[in-house]
C-alpha positions in Angstrom: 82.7 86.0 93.8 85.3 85.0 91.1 88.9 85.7 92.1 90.1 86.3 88.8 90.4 90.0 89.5 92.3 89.4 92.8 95.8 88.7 94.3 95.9 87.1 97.5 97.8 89.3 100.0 100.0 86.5 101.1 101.4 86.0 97.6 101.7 90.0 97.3 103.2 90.0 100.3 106.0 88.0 99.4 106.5 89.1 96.1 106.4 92.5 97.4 108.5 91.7 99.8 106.2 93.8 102.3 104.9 92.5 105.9 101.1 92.5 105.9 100.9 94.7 108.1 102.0 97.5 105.8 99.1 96.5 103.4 96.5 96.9 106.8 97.8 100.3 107.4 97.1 100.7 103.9 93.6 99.6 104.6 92.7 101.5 107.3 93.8 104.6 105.9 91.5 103.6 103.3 94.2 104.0 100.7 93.6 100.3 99.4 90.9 98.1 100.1 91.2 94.1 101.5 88.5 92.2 100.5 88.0 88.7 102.3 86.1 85.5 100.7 86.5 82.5 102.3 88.4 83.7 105.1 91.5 84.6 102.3 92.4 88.1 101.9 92.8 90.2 99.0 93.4 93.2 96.8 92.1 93.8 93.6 94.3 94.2 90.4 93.7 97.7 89.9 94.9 98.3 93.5 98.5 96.5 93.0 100.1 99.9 91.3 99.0 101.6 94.3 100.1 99.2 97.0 103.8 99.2 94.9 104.2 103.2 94.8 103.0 103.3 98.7 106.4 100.6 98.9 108.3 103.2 97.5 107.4 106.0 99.2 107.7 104.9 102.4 110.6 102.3 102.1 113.0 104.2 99.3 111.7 108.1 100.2 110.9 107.0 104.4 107.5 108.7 104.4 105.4 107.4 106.7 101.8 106.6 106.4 100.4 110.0 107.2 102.2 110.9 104.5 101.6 108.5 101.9 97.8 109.5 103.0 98.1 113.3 102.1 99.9 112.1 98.6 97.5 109.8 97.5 94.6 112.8 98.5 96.9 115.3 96.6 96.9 113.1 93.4 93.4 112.4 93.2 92.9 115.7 93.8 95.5 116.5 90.8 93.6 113.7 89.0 90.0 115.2 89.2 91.1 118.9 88.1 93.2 117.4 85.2 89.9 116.0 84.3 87.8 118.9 84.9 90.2 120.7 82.7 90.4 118.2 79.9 86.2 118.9 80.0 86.2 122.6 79.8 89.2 122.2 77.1 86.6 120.2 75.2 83.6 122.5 75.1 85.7 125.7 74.1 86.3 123.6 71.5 83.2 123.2 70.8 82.6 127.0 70.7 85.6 127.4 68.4 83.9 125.7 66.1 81.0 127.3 65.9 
């Protein structure tokens, strides 16, 4: 698998300026996933802006992980009925028309 995509979670770490083990709790919430090739670990790209507002959350605001949990649930949530809205917005549009 091509790494291309990925940022090993030492270098994130440290640029981050974030222990590992914050990005494991992250992981076993399931809020990010750590993928492993070659016995490296890493996150994906895509993840990053994730990993980076979890850091704020908890270090600036002092929410802990149970916390940062039942945000990231509340804004996929938010998310998926923006979308769901956007949808029905579209076909009434559609009826307008006619």
């Amino acid at each position: 698998m091509e790494t291309t995509n990925l940022i090993l979670i030492e270098k994130c770490c440290s640029s981050l300026e974030v222990e590992f083990s914050f990005i494991n709790s992250l992981n076993e919430y399931g809020l990010v996933d750590i993928i492993v090739l070659e016995d490296k670990k890493y996150i994906s790209n895509e993840q990053l802006k994730d990993v980076e507002r979890a850091i704020h959350f908890h270090h600036e605001l002092n929410i802990n992980m149970e916390g940062i949990d039942v945000i990231y649930n509340l804004l996929k949530q938010i998310d998926h009925l923006q979308e769901e809205l956007r949808i029905t917005k579209n076909k009434l549009n559609l009826f307008d028309l006619e």
